[in-house]
C-alpha positions in Angstrom: 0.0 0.0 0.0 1.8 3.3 -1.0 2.5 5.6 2.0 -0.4 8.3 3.6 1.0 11.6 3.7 -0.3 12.9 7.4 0.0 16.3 8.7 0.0 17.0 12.7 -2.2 19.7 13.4 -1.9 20.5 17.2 1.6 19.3 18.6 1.5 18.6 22.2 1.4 15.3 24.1 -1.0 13.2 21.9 0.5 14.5 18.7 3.6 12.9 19.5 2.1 10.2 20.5 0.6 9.9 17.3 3.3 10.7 15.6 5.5 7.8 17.0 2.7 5.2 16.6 2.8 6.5 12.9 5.9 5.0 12.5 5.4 2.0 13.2 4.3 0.0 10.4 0.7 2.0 9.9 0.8 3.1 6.3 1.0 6.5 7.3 4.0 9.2 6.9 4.0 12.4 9.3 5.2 14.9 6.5 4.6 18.1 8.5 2.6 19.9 11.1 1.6 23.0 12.7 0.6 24.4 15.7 0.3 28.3 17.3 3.3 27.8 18.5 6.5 28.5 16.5 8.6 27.1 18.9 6.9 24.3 19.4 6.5 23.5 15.8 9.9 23.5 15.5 10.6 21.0 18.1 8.1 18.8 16.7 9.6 19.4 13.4 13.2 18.5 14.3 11.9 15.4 16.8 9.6 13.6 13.8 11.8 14.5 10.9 9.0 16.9 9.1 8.3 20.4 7.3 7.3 23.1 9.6 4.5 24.4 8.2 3.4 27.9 9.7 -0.6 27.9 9.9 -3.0 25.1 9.3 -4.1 27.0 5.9 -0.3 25.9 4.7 -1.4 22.7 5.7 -4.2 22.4 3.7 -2.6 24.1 0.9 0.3 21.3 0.9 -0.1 19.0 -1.9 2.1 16.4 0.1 -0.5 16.2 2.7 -3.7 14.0 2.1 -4.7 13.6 5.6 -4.7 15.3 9.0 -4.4 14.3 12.1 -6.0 16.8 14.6 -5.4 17.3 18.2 -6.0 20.8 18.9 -8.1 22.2 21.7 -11.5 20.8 21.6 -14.2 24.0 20.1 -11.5 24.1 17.4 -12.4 20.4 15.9 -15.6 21.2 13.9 -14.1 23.9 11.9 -10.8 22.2 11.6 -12.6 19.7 10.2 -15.1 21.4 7.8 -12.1 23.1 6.4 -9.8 19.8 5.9 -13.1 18.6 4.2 -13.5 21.3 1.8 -9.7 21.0 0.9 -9.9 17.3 -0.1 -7.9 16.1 3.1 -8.7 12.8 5.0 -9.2 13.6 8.7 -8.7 11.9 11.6 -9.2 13.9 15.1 -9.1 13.0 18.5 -11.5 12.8 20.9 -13.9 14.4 22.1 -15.1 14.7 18.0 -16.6 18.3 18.5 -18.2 19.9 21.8 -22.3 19.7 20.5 -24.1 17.3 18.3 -25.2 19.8 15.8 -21.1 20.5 15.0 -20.6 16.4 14.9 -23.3 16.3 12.6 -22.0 19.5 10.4 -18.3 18.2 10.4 -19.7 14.3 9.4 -21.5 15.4 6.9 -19.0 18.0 5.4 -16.7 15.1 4.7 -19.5 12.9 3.6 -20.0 15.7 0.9 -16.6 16.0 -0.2 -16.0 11.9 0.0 -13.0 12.2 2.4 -12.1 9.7 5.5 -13.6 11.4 9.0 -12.1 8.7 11.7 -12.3 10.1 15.3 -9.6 8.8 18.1 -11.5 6.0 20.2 -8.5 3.5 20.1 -9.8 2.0 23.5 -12.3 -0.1 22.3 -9.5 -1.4 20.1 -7.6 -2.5 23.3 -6.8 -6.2 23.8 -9.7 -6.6 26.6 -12.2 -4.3 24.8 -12.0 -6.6 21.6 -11.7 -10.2 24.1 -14.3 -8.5 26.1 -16.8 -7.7 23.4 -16.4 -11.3 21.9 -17.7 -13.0 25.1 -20.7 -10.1 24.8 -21.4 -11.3 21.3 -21.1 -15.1 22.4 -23.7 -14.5 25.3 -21.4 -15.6 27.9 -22.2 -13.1 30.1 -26.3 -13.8 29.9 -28.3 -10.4 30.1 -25.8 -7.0 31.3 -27.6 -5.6 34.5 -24.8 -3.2 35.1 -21.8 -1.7 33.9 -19.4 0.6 35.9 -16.1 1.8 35.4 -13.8 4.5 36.0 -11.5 6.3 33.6 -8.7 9.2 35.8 -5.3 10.4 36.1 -3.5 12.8 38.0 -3.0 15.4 35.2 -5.1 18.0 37.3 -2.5 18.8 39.3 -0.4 19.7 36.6 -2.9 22.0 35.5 -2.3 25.9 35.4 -4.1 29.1 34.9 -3.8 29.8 31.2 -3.8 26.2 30.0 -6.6 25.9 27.6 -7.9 22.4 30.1 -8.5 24.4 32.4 -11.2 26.4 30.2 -14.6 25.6 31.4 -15.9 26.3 27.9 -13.3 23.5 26.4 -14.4 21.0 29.2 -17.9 20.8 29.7 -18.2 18.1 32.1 -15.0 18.6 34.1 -12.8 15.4 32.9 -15.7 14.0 31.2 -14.5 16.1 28.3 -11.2 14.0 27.8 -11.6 11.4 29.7 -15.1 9.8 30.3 -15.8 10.2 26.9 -13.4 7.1 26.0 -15.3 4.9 28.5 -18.8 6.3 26.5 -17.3 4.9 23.4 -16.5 1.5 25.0 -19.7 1.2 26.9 -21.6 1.7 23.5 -19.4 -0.8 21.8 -20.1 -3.1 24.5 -24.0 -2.4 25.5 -25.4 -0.2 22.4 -27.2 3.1 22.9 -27.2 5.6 26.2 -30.7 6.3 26.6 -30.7 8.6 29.7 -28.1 9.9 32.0 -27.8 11.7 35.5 -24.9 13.4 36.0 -22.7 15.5 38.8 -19.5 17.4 39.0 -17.7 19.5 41.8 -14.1 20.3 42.1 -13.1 18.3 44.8 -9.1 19.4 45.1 -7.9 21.6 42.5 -7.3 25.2 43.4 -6.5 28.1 41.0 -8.2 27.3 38.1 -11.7 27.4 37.4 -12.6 23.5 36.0 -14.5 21.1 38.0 -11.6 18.0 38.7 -14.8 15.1 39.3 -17.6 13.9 37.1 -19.9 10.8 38.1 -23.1 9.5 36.3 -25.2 6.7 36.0 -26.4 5.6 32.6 -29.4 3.5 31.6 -29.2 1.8 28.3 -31.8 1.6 25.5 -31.4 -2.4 25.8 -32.2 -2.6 29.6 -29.2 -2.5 31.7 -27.6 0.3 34.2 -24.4 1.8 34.4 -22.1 4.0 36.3 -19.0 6.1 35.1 -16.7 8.0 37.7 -14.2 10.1 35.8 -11.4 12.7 37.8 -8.1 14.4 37.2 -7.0 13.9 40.9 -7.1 10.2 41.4 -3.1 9.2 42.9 -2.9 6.9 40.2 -3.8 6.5 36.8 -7.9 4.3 36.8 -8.6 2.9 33.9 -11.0 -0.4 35.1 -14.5 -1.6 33.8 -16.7 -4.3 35.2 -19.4 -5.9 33.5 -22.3 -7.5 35.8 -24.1 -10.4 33.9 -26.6 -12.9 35.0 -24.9 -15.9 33.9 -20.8 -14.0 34.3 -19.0 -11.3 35.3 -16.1 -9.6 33.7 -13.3 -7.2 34.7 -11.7 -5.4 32.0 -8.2 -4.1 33.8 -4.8 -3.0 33.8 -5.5 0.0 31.0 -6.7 -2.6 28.4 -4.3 -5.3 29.0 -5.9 -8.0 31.4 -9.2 -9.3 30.9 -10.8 -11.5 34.4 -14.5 -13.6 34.0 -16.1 -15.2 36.9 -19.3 -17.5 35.5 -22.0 -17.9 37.8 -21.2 -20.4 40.9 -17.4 -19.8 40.2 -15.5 -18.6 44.2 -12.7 -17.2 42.1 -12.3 -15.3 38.8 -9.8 -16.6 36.0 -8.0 -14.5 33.7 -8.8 -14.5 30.1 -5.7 -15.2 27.6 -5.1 -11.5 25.7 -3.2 -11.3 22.4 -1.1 -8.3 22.4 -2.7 -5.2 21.0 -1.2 -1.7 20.0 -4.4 0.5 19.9 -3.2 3.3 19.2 -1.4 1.8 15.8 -4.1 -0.1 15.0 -6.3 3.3 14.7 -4.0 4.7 12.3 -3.4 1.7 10.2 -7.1 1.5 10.0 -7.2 5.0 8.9 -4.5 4.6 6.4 -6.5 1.4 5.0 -9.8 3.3 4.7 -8.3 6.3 2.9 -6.2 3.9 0.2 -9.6 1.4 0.0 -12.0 4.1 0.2 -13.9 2.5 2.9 -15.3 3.6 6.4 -13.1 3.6 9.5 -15.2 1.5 12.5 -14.9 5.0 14.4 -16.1 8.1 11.9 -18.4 10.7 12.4 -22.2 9.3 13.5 -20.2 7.0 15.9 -18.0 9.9 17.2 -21.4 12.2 17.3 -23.3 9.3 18.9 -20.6 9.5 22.2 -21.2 14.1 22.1 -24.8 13.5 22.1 -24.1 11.7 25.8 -21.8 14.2 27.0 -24.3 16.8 25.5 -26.9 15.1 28.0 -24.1 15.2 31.1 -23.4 18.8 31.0 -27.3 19.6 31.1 -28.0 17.0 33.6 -25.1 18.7 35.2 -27.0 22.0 34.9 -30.2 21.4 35.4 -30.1 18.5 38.0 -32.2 16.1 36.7 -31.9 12.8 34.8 -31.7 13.3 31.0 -32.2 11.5 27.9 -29.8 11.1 25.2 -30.6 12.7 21.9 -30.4 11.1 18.9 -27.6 11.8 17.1 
């Protein structure tokens, strides 16, 4: 498959991340980026071997890029996107897909018009014990889901400061449900199908000097039947990343960040750990992309799955609001 010319839009943390995953066998070549920060552009630059390309219009303008990958703050995505769709460029951005349905469904169908890949950054449900996980659902070896809950935190809040674009209330409706939770949403609709109704709280438990809420937790109830809770924070000690599924003939406990898988079937006194293949998520997101834009196909993430998980948090952050349990709109 000849090589996907990629452009890093946005190159902090995650676009490295990116960046280095790109490299490893995926199909796709980082040929530039560009951020609105020279100096940072430069050190991404020099670090991934690319052109330095000074605004995102040079990007689009760059007949050596095909694709973007976006991981800018979070109101930027939608436009990002519309315009990477009107210049012919493949897109793939990261998580959260946009901040309100009706921008999901404007960015989806902007690169629906213009026939152009839209993959959004959900690489967990690609994790070794999502896919494992999601077989044993399929199988019915679990019997009928009464209850999901999980919990998806790290410790970043206290790295936060004042002038950090996290720490915007209006880029993280939802406190860390924003950039966290919503990876958990994903994987809980792989796993169960829709969110039908939520209820929802945040506070700021320990963070001081900036203005963001650092603790989100909701219960969920599901269009098929079952219930389901999701804590979310950026002041846990240690990084969570843990969900358990309650079934009426097993149980399952997805740990260890994607990388163990434990069932317990009904009667069992002990639970036994499910054999994992090893899985590079994170790689296998961008090799998928790659594929799609060479096969002119659909990525298993793209725009109505990515608008399905902002029509939840769209429903936390009025729950949050308003205090009172409510339902998901369709997306």
């Amino acid at each position: 498959m000849e090589v996907v010319g990629v452009a890093a839009v946005g190159t902090g943390r995650w676009a490295s991340t990116l960046a280095e995953a790109a490299g490893r066998g995926t199909g796709l070549a980082v040929v530039g980026c560009t951020s609105r920060s020279a100096a940072n552009r430069a050190a991404f630059a020099k670090t991934h071997g690319c052109r330095d390309l000074p605004s995102y219009q040079a990007v689009l303008a760059d007949p050596e890029v095909e694709g973007v990958l976006i991981t800018t703050p979070h109101s930027l995505h939608a436009e990002q996107v519309v315009a990477a769709a009107a210049a012919g460029k493949h897109v793939f951005v990261d998580k959260p897909f946009t901040l309100t349905v009706a921008d999901a469904r404007r960015a989806t169908e902007a690169c629906r018009r213009a026939g152009v890949v839209l993959a959004v950054g959900h690489q967990r449900r690609k994790q070794a014990a999502s896919r494992a996980l999601k077989r044993l659902l399929d199988e019915g070896i679990l019997g009928r889901v009464a209850q999901i809950e999980g919990n998806f935190s790290a410790d970043i809040g206290f790295a936060l400061k004042p002038g950090m674009w996290r720490t915007v209330r209006a880029e993280t409706p939802g406190g860390p449900m924003t950039n966290l939770g919503i990876h958990h949403v994903d994987t809980y609709q792989y796993f169960l199908g829709p969110i039908a109704r939520v209820m929802a709280f945040v506070r700021r438990v320990a963070l001081t000097g900036v203005e963001i809420d650092d603790s989100t937790s909701i219960l969920f109830e599901f269009a098929a039947g079952g219930l389901g809770y999701l804590g979310t924070s950026w002041v846990h000690a240690n990084r969570t990343a843990v969900i358990t599924l309650h079934g009426t003939d097993a149980q399952a406990w997805h740990e260890a960040d994607g990388e163990r898988l434990f069932l317990a079937r009904r009667g069992q006194p002990e639970r036994t750990e499910v054999p994992l293949a090893p899985a590079d998520p994170v790689v296998e997101e961008l090799a998928e992309f790659a594929r799609c834009v060479r096969d002119k196909t659909r990525p298993e993430v793209g725009g109505e799955e990515g608008a399905a998980n902002i029509a939840v948090l769209e429903a936390i952050v009025e729950s949050v609001a308003t205090g009172r349990a409510v339902a998901v709109a369709k997306a």
